[in-house]
C-alpha positions in Angstrom: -13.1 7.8 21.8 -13.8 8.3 18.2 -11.6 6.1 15.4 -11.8 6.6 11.9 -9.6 4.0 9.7 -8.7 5.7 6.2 -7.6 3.3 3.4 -7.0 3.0 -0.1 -6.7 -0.5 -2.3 -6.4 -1.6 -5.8 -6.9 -5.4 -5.1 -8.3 -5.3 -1.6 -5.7 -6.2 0.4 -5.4 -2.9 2.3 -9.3 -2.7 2.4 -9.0 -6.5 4.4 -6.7 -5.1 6.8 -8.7 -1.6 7.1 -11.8 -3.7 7.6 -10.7 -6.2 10.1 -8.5 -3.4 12.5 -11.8 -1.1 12.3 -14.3 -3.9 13.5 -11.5 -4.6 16.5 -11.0 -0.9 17.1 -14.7 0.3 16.9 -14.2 2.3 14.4 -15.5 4.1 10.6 -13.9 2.8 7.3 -13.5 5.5 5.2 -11.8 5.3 2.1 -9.4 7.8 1.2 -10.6 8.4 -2.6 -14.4 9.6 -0.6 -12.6 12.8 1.1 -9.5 13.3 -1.1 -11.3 15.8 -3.1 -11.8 18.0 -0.3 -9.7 21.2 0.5 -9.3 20.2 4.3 -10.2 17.0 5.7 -11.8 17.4 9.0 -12.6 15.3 11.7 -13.4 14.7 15.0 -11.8 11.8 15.7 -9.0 11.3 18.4 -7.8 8.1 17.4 -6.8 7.7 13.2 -5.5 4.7 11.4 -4.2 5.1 7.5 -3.9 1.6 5.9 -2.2 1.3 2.2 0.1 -0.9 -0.3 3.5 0.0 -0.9 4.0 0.8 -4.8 7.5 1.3 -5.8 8.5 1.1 -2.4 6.8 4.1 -0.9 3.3 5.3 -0.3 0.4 5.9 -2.6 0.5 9.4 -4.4 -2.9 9.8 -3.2 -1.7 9.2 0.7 0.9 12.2 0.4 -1.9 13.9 -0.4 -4.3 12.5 2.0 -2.0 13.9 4.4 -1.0 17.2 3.4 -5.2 17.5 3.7 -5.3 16.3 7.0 -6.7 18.8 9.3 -4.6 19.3 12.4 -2.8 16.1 12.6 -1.0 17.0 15.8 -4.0 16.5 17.9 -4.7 12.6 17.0 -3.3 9.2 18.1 -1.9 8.5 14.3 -1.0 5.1 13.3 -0.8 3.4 9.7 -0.4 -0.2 8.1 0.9 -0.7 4.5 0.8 -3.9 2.9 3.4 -5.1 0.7 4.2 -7.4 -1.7 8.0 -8.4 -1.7 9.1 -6.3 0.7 7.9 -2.7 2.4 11.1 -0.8 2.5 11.2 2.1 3.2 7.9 2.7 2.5 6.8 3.8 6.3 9.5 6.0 6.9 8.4 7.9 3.8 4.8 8.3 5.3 6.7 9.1 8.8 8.4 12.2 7.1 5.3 13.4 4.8 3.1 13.5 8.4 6.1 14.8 10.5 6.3 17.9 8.0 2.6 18.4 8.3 2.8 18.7 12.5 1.8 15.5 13.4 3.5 12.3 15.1 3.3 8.7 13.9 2.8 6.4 17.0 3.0 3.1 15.5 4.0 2.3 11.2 3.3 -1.8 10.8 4.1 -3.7 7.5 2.1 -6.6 6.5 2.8 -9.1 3.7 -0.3 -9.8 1.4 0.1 -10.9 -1.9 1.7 -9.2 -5.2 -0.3 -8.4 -7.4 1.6 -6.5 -9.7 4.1 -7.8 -12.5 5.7 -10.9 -11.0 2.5 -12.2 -9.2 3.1 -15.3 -10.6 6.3 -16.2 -8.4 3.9 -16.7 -5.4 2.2 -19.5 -5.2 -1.6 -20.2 -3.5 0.1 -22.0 -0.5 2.3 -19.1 0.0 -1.1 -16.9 -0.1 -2.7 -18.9 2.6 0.2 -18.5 5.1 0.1 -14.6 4.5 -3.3 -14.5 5.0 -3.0 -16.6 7.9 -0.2 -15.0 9.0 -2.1 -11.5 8.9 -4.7 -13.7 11.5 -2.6 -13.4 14.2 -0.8 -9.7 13.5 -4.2 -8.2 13.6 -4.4 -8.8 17.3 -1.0 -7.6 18.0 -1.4 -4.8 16.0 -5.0 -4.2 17.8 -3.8 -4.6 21.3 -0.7 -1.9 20.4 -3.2 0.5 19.5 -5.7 0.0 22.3 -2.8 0.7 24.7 -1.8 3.5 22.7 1.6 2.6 22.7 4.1 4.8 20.9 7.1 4.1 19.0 7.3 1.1 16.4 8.3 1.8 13.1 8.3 -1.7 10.5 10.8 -1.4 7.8 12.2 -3.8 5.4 15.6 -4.2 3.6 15.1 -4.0 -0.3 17.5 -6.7 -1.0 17.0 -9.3 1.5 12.9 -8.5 0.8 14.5 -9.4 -2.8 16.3 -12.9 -1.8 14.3 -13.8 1.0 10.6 -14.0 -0.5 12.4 -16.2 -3.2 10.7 -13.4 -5.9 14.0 -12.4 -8.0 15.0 -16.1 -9.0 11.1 -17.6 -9.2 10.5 -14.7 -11.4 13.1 -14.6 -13.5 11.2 -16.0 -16.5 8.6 -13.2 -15.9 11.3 -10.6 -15.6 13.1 -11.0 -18.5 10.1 -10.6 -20.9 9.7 -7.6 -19.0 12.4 -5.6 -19.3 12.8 -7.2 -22.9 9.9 -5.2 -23.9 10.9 -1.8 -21.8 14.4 -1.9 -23.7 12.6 -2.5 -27.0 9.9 -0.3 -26.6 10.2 1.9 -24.0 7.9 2.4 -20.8 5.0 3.6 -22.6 4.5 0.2 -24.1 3.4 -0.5 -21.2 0.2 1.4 -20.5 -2.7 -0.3 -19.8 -4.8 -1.0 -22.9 -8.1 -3.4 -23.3 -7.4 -6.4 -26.0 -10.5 -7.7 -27.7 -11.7 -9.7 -25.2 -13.3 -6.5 -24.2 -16.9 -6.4 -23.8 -17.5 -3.4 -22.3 -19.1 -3.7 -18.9 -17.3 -1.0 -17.9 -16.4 -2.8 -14.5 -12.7 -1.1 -14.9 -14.4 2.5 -15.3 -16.7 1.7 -12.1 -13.8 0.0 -9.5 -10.4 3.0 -10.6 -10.0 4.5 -7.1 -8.5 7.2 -8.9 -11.1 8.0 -11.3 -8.7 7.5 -14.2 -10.6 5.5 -16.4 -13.4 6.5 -18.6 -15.3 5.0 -21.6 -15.0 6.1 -24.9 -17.4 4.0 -27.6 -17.5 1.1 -25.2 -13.9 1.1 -24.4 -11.4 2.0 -21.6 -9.6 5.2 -22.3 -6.9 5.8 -19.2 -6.2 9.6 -18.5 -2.8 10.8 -16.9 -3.5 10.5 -13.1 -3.4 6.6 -12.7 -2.0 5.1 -9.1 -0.7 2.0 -10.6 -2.9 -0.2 -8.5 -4.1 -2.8 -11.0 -7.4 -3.1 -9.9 -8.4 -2.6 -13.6 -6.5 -5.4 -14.6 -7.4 -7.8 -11.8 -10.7 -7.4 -11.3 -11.6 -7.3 -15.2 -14.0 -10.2 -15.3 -13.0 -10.8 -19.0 -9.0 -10.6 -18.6 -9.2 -8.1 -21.1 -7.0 -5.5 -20.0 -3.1 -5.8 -20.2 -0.3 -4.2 -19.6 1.8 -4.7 -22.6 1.9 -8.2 -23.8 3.8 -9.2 -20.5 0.5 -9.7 -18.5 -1.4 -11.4 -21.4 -1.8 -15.1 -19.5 -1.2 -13.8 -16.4 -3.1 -15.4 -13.5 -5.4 -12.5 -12.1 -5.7 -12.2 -8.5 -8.0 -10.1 -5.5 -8.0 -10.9 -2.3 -10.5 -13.7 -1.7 -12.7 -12.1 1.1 -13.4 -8.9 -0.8 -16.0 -9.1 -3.7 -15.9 -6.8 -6.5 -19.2 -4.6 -5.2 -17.4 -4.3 -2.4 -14.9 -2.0 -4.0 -17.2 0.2 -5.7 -19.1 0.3 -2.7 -16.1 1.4 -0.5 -15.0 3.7 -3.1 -18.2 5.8 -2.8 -19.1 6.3 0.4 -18.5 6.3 4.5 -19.4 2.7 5.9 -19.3 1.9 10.0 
């Protein structure tokens, strides 16, 4: 039986996950952003796993199109993971409909709670972190021994407004929000666009880790282009805190997941690893 796990991450959260179901399933880590610029992805695996974070409460752009690639889903065992933040919504009946209108069958959709990292990070505290971590410890081999038996059938949603109340997010980021959408009624979305400040020294670290290839340097600065995923891996993994997203994320506390190093993610960006 071949397995191939497809992934995409910003902050290495999905990669984790990707990484840890493909050492238990025997199978090839691919990220999505190596084949996404092919006209068909092919393969000859019969077994297929699609791990990614929830952004705005649904997939990836990049997934939707991921699939839409996806050579003759129909004929695999398809199962996918996203990771989530606050809460995953709706997020894998969204991937559900995008695969069921390409042919194919989702045979098991499983949420897992890993870390914001977005605006708001700041409401979840490093205990909290361990426990999801921890947490993901023992759903690994749940979600492992599912697959292996190639059941059928589960589908992990969330509610959007318990997600809400139950993480404790709305009222521990309150302070955070309201700075927020201060700024977007002021201002207007476009004021918050990623920009580099002057703590900028130009590694061009940002450039190098965009899974979407949306960044490029322009006399030693960051210039973003229009096709950006809204992962934040430019922000969080900017070793100089120098990028920002409107004056909103100006002292806030960066964050990638602690078992992922940064050559890690331009590694896995570029090429097939087993």
């Amino acid at each position: 039986m071949i397995t191939e796990i497809y992934y995409f991450s910003g902050t290495g959260n999905s990669l984790v996950i990707a990484r840890d179901l493909a050492e238990r399933l025997n199978g090839t880590l691919i990220p999505v952003t190596a084949v996404i610029d092919q006209n068909r992805i092919q393969t000859d695996a019969t077994m297929i796993g699609v791990v990614f974070p929830v952004y705005d409460f649904k997939p990836p752009r990049i997934i939707g199109q991921f699939i839409r690639k996806l050579d003759n889903p129909r004929a695999n065992y398809l199962f996918a993971v996203c990771t989530y933040g606050i809460t995953p919504g709706k997020a894998m009946q969204h991937f559900e409909k995008e695969l069921k209108a390409c042919g194919g069958k989702l045979a098991g959709g499983f949420a897992v709670h890993m870390p914001h990292n977005g605006i708001g990070s700041a409401a979840f505290s490093g205990t909290q972190h361990e426990q999801m971590f921890n947490d993901w410890k023992q759903q690994r081999e749940v979600i492992s021994d599912y697959i292996h038996a190639r059941k059928q059938g589960t589908l992990e949603t969330g509610n959007l407004f318990v997600g809400f109340i139950l993480s404790g997010f709305f009222i521990k980021a309150i302070p955070i929000l309201l700075p927020f959408f201060t700024q977007v009624l002021l201002k207007g979305w476009d004021s918050l666009a990623f920009t580099a400040d002057g703590k900028c020294n130009g590694c061009g670290i940002c450039q190098r880790i965009c899974p979407a290839d949306n960044i490029s340097m322009i006399d030693n600065k960051p210039a973003w282009s229009n096709h950006c995923e809204g992962c934040f891996a430019c922000l969080q993994w900017c070793p100089q805190e120098a990028i920002q997203a409107g004056c909103i994320t100006t002292n806030m506390k960066r964050y990638h997941h602690p078992e992922v190093k940064i050559a890690d993610m331009i590694q896995k960006k570029l090429k097939k690893t087993t």
